[in-house]
Backbone as CSV, one residue per row, in Angstrom:
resi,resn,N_x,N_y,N_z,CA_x,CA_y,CA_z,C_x,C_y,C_z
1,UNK,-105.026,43.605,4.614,-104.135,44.543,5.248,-102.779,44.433,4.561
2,UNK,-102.023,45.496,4.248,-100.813,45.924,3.717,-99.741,45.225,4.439
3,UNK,-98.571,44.911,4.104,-97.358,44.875,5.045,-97.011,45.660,5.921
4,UNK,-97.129,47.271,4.862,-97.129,48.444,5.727,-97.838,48.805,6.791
5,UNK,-99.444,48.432,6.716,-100.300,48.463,7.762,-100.217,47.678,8.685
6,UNK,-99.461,46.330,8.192,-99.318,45.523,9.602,-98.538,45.920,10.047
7,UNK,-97.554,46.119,9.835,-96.388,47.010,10.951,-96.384,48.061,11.549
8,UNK,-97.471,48.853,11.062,-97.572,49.989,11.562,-97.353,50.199,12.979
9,UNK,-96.858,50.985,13.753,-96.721,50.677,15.149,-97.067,51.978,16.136
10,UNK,-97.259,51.541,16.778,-97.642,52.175,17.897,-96.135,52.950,18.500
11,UNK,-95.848,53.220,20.068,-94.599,52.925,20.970,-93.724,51.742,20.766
12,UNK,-95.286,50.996,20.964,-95.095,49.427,21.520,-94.999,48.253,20.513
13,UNK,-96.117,48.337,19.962,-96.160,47.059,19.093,-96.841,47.331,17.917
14,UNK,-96.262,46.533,16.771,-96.501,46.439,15.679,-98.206,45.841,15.266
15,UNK,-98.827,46.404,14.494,-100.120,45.919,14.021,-100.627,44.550,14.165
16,UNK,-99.605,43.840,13.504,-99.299,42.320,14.099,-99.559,41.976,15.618
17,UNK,-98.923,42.482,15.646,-99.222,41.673,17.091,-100.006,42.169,18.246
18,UNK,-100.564,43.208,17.910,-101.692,43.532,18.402,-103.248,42.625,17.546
19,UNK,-102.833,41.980,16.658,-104.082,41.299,15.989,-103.778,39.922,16.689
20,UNK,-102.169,39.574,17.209,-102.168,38.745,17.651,-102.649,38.059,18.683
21,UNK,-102.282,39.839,19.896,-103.056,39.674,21.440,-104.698,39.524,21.342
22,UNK,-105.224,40.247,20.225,-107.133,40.144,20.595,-107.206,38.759,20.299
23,UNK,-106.257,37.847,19.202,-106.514,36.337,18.993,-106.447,35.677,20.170
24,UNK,-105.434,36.154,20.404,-105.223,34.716,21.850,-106.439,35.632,23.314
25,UNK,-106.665,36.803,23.140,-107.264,37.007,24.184,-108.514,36.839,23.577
26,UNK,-109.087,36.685,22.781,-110.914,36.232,22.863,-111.075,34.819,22.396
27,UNK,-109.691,33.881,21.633,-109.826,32.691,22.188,-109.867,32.213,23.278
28,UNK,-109.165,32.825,24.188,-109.211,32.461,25.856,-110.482,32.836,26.436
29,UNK,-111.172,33.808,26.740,-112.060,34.399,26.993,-113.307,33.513,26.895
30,UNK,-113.548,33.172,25.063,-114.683,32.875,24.958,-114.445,30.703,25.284
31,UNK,-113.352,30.375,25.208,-113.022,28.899,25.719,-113.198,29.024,26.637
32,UNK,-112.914,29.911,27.975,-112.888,29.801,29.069,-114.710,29.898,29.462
33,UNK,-115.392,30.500,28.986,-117.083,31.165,29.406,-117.568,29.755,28.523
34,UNK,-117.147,29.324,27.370,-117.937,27.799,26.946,-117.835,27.011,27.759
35,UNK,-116.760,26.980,28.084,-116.040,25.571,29.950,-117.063,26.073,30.622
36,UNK,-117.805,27.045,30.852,-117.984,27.415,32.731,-119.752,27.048,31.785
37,UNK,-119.682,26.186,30.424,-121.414,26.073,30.424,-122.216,26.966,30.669
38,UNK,-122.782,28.397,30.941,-123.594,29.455,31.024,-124.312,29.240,29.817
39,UNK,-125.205,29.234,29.686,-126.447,29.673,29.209,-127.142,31.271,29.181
40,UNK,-126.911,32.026,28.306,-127.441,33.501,28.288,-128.674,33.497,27.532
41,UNK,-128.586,32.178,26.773,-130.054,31.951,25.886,-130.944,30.773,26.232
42,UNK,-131.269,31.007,27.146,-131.844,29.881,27.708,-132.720,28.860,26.678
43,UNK,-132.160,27.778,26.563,-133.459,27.077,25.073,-132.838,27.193,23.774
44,UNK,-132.047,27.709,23.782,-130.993,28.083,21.839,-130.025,27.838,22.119
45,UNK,-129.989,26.556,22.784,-128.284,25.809,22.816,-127.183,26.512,23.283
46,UNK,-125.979,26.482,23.025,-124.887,27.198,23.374,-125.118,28.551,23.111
47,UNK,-124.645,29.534,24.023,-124.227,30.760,23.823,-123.221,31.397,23.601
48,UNK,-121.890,30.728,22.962,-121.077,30.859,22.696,-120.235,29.767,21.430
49,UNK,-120.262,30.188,20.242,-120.202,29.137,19.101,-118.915,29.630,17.997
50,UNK,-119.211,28.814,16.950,-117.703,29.177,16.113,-118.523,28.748,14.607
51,UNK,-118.591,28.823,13.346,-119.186,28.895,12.141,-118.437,29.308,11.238
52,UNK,-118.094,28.666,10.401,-117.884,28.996,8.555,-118.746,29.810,8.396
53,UNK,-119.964,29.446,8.625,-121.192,30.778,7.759,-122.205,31.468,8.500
54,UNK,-122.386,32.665,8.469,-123.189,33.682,8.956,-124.211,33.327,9.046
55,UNK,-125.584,33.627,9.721,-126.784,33.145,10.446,-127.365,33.353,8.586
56,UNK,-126.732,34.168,7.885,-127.544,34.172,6.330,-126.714,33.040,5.224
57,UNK,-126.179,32.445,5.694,-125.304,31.659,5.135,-124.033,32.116,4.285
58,UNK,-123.517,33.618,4.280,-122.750,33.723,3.739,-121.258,33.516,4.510
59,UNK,-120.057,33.954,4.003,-118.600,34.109,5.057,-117.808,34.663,3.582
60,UNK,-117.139,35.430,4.463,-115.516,36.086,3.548,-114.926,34.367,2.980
61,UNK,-113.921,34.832,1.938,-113.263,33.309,1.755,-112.442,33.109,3.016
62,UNK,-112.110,31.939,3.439,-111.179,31.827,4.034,-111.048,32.413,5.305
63,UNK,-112.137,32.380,5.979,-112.432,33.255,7.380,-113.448,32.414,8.129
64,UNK,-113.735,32.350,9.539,-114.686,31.779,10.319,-115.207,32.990,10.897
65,UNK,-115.916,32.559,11.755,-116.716,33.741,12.721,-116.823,33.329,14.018
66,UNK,-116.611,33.749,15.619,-117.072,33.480,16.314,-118.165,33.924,16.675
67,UNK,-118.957,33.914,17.556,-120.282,34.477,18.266,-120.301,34.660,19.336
68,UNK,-120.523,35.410,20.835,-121.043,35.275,21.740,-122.702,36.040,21.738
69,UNK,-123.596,35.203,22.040,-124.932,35.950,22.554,-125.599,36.294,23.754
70,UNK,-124.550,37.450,24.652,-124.202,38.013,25.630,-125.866,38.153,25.799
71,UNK,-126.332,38.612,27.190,-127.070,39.670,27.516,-127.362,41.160,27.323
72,UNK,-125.842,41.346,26.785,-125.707,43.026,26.027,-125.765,43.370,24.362
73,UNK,-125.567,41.932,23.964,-125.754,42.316,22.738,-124.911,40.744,22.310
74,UNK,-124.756,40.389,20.702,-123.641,40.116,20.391,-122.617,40.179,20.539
75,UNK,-121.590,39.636,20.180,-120.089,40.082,20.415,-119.408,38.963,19.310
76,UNK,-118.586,39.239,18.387,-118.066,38.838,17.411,-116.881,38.998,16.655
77,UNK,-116.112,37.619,16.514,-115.073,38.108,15.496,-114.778,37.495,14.555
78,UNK,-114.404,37.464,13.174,-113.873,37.005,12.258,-112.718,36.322,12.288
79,UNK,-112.042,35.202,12.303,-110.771,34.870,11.978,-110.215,34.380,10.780
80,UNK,-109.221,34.054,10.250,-108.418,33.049,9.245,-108.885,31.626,9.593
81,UNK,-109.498,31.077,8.870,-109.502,29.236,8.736,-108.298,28.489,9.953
82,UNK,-106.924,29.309,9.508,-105.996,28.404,10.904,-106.208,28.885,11.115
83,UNK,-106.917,29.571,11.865,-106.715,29.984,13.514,-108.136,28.626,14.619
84,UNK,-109.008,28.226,13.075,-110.305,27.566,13.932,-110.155,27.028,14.965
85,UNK,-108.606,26.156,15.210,-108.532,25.105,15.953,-108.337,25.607,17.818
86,UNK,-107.655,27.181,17.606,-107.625,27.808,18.460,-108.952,27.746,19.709
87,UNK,-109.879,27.716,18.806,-111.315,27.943,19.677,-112.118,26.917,20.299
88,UNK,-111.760,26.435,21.247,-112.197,24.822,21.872,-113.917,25.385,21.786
89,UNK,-114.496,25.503,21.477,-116.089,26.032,21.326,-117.291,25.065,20.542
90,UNK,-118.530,25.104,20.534,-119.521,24.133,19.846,-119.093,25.064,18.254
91,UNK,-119.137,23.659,17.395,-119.029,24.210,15.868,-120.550,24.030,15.844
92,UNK,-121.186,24.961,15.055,-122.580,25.139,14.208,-122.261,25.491,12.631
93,UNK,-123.105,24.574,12.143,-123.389,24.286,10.660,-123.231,26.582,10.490
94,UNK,-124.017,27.370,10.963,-124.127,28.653,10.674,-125.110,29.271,12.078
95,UNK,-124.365,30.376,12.212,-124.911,31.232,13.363,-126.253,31.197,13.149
96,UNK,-126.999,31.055,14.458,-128.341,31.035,14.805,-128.850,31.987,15.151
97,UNK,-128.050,33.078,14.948,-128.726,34.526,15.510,-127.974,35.493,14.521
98,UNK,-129.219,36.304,14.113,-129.398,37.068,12.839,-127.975,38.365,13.332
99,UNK,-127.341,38.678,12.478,-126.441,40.007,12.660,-127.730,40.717,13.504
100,UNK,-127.053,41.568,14.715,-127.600,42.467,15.048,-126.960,44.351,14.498
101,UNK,-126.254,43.853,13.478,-125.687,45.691,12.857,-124.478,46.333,14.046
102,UNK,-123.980,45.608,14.905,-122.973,45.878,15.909,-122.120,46.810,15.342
103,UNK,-121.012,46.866,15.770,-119.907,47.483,15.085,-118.918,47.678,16.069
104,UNK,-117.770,47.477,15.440,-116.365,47.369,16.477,-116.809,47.729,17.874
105,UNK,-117.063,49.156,17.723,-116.997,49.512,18.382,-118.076,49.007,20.115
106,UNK,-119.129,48.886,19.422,-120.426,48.303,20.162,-119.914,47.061,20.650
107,UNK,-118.799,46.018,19.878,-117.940,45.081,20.399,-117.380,45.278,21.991
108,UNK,-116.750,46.692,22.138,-115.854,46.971,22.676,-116.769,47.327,24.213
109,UNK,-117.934,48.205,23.762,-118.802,48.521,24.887,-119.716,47.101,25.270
110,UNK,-119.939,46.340,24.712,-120.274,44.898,25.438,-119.565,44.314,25.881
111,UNK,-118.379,43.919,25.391,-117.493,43.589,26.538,-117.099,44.025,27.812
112,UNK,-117.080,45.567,27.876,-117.020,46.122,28.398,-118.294,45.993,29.996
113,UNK,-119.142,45.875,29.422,-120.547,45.759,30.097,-120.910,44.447,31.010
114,UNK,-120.094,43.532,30.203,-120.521,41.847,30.752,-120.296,41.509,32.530
C-alpha cells in the first residue's frame, strides 16, 4: 500500500487506522473465543490458530496468518511478523485446514453469521 493509499480518508479516518481498528479488533475477538476454549472442530485441536505458513506451506514474506474454523466457514487474516505477538492464540507449525477460496468479503458475512 502507497503512502497515498494509506491516508486516504474517509470523514473520519485515515486508511491507517482503519487497518489499525480491524488489528486490534480481531486480535481481541479471536484471543478472547481461544480463552473461552470452544471447540467448532471437534477432534482437530484448536479452532482458532496463528501460522507463518498456509495449510500448503506457503506465506507472503514477512506476514503471518490467522485462522478461525467457524461453523460458517473460515475466517482469516494476514498480518506483519510484529504484529504476531498481538495474538495470545495456539502457534501451528502451518494451517490444518486447506484455503476454502473465501474472500473479503465472505470474511465479512461469517462474521457476521457467528
Amino acid at each position: 500500500m502507497s503512502d497515498n493509499e494509506r491516508e486516504a480518508r474517509d470523514e473520519y479516518h485515515t486508511m491507517s487506522e482503519l487497518y489499525e481498528h480491524r488489528l486490534a479488533l480481531s486480535s481481541a475477538l479471536f484471543n478472547y473465543l481461544s480463552d473461552l476454549h470452544l471447540s467448532f472442530t471437534a477432534g482437530d485441536g484448536p479452532y482458532i490458530i496463528k501460522s507463518k505458513k498456509h495449510h500448503d506451506g506457503s506465506m507472503f514474506d514477512g506476514y503471518f496468518v490467522v485462522v478461525m474454523n467457524s461453523p460458517v466457514g473460515l475466517i482469516s487474516y494476514h498480518y506483519k511478523l510484529e504484529h504476531w505477538e498481538l495474538f495470545k492464540i495456539p502457534e501451528v507449525e502451518s494451517v490444518p485446514w486447506p484455503y476454502d477460496g473465501h474472500t473479503s468479503q465472505d470474511v465479512v458475512k461469517r462474521l457476521l453469521a457467528l
